[in-house]
N, C-alpha and C positions, 0 to 999 in steps of 0.2 A: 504494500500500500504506500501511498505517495506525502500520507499525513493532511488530508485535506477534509477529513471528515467531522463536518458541520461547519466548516468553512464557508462565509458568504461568499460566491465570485460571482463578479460581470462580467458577461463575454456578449461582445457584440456582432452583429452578425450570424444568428443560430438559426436563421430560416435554413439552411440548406450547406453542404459542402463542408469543409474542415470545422464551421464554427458551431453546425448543430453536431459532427464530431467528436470537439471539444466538450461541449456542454453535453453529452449522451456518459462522457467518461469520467466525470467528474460527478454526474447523478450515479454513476455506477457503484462511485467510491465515498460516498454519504456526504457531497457538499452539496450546500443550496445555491441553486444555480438561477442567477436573475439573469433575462436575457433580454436584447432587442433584437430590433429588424425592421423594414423599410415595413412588412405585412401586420397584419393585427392580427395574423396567430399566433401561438406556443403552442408545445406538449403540455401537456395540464401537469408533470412532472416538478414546470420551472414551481421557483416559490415565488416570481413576479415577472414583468415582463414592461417593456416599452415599445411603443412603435414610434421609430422615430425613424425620418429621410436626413441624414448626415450633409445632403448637399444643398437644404438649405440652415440658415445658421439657425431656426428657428425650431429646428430639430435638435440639433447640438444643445442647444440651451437645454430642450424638453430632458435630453438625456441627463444631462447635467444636476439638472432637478430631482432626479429619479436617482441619480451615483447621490446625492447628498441625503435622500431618504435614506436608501439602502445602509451606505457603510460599508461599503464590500471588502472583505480583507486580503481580496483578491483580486485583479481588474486583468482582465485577457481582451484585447485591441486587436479585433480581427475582420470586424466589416472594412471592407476595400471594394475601389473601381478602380477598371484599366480602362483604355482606348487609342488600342495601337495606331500610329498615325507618321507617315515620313515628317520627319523634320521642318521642310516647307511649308505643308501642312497641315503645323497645328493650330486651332483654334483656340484663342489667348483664354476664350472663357471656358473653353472645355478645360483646358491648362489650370487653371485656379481652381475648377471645382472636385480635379483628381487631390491637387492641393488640400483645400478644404476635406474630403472626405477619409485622405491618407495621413493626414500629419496634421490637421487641425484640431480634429475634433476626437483621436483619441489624446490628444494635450489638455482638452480642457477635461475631458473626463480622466485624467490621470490627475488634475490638477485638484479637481472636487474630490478624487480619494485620495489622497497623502494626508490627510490632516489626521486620518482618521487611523491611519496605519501607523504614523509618528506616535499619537496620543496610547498607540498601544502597543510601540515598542515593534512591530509586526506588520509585516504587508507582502505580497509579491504582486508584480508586474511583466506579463511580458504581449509582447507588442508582436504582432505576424508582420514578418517582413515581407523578405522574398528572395529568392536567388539573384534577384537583379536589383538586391541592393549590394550585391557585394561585385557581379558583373554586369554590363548591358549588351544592348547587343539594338540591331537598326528597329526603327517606329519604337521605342522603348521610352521614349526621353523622358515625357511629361510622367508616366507610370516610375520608372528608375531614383527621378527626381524626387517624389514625395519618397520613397521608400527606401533612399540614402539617407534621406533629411530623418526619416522616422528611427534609423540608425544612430542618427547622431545626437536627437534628443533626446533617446535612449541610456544614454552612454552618457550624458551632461547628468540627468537626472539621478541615476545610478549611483555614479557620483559623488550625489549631493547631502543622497538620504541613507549610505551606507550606514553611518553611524546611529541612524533609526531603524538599521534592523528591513530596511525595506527595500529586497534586492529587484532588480529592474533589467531584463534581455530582453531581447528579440531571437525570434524564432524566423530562419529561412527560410519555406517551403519550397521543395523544386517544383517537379511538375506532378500535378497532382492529380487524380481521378477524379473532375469534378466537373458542376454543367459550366462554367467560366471555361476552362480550361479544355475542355470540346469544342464549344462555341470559336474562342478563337484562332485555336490550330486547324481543329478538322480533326478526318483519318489519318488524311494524309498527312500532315504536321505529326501528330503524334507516331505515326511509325517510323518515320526519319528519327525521332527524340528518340525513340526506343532504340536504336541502333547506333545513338552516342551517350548514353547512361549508363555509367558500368553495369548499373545492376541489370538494366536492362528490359524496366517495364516505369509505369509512374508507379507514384505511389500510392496508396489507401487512403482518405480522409484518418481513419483514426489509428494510423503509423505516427501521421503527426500531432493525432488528438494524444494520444498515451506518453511522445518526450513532452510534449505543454505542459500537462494534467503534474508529472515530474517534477518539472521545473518550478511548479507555481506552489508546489506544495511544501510541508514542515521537511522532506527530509531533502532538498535542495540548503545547502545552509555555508556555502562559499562561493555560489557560482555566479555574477554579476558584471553588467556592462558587456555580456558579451552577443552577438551575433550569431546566432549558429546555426549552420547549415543543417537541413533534412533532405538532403538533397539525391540519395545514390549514387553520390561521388560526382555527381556534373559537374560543379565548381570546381574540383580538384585534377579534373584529367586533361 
């Protein structure tokens, strides 16, 4: 076990993919699991939930509202958008709202729970990056961009609040089995990936639910500021 049991966590983004994932493996292992999402459902499992649209700021707020009820002793940043796009281009405001959605708005909601993790000596945070925060590659920029940045405020924060006991990573995911992740490769995208990943297929949503669930939990208890790849060795080869 991971030590998270009766654990409050937010995880944002549990409609579908890594983040309902996440949130399946940590109801598995007795935390309460508060969730959002852009939909007005949940599994009746969560112990609360929010619907909130991250890309506009009125949502961020909503959420914000909802992390300072809760409390969560736990905060998991995993709603994200992409929108691949050559260089030339890109559209300034699509640009700002991958911004907004990747590096804004899990800061305020990590910002609304620190107070509460300092006051009790205790907290984890970790943040879903991506493999292409640590490489890019072409149409990547405006996505790369937020999710370097999401690395780096990671890493300041981390930091900041060691000596609170409140450790702070980011989580890489490579490429992953998910409708994102179909949508914008294809077949054919994904069979070419499969045949430069050492391991040699993607991955599971909950390959990377179960190191998160790790990470965020009591028996993580040195491991901070770091970035780390789930990736079947792509970044490495």
């Amino acid at each position: 076990m991971s030590g998270v049991q009766n654990k409050k966590v937010l995880i944002t983004g549990t409609s579908r993919g890594i983040g309902l994932a996440i949130a399946k493996e940590f109801l598995s292992q007795g935390a309460q699991v508060f969730g959002t999402a852009t939909t007005s459902s949940a599994p009746k499992e969560f112990s609360g939930f929010c619907a909130a649209d991250f890309s506009k700021r009125e949502g961020i707020q909503k959420c914000v509202d909802f992390v300072n009820e809760v409390q969560p002793d736990i905060v998991i940043n995993n709603a994200g958008i992409n929108s691949p796009s050559s260089f030339e281009s890109i559209d300034s405001e699509r640009f700002l709202e991958i911004q907004q959605v990747n590096v804004l708005a899990p800061m305020e909601i990590c910002r609304a729970a620190i107070p509460h993790m300092v006051k009790q000596n205790w907290g984890r945070i970790v943040n879903i990056s991506s493999v292409w925060s640590k490489i890019s590659k072409e149409q990547r920029a405006p996505y790369s961009a937020s999710k370097f940045a999401l690395d780096g405020m990671t890493l300041a924060l981390a930091i900041e609040y060691a000596k609170s006991n409140v450790l702070a990573n980011c989580v890489a995911p490579g490429f992953v089995d998910t409708d994102m992740t179909r949508g914008i490769l294809g077949d054919e995208g994904i069979n070419k990936l499969m045949q430069i990943v050492p391991i040699g297929r993607l991955a599971q949503p909950a390959e990377i639910a179960t190191f998160v669930v790790w990470l965020a939990g009591e028996s993580n208890t040195y491991i901070t500021g770091q970035n780390i790849a789930v990736d079947g060795g792509f970044t490495r080869a």
